[in-house]
C-alpha positions in Angstrom: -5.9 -40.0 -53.9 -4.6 -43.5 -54.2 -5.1 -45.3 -58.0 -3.5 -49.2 -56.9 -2.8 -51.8 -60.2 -4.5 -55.0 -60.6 -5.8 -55.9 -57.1 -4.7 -59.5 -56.3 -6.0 -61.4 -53.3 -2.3 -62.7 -52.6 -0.4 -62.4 -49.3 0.7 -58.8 -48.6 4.5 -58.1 -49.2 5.0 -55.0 -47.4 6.9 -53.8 -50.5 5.4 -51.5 -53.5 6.3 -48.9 -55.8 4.6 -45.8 -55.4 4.9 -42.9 -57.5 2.9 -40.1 -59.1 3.4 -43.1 -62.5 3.8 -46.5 -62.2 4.4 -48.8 -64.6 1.0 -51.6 -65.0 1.2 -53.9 -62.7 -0.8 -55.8 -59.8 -0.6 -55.5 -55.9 -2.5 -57.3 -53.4 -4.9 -55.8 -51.4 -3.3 -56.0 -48.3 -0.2 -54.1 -49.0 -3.2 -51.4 -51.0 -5.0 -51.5 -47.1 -1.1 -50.8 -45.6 -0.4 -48.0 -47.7 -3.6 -46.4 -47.4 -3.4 -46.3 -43.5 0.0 -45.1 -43.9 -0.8 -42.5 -46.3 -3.5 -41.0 -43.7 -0.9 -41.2 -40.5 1.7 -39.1 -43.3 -0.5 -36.5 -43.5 0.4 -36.1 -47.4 -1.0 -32.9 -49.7 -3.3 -34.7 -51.5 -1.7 -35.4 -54.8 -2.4 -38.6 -56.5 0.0 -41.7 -56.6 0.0 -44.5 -58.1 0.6 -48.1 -56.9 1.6 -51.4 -57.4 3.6 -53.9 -55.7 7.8 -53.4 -56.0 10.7 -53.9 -54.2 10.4 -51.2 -51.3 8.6 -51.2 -48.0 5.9 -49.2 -47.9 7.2 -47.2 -44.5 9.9 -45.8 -47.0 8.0 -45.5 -50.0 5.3 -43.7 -48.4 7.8 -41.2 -46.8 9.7 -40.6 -50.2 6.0 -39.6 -51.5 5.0 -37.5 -48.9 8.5 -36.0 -48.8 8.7 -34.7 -52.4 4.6 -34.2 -52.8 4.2 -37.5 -54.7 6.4 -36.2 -57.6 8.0 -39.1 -59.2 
């Protein structure tokens, strides 16, 4: 399960934080509709993260979650 901050409708950056707690924050919606995709090609167990936007790209942050079962 996916909770995403304050949804903006700014460009996407391609970089977020994404961790089992986040501190408040906003993201836009197209990085939320990048990490979501992501998320279902990864496979992960389920557990639920957090997200809002940050300083790394989602391809990494998405595989750091996956890796260590979203704990942060």
């Amino acid at each position: 399960m996916l909770r995403p901050g304050g949804l903006t409708d700014d460009p996407g950056t391609g970089q977020v934080a994404l961790e089992r707690h986040v501190e408040r924050g906003s993201i836009p919606r197209d990085d939320v509709a990048a990490v979501l995709v992501a998320l279902l090609d990864a496979d992960g167990d389920g557990t639920v993260l957090e997200l809002v936007g940050g300083t790394t790209p989602i391809d990494e942050a998405v595989a750091a979650a996956v890796r260590r079962g979203g704990r942060g």
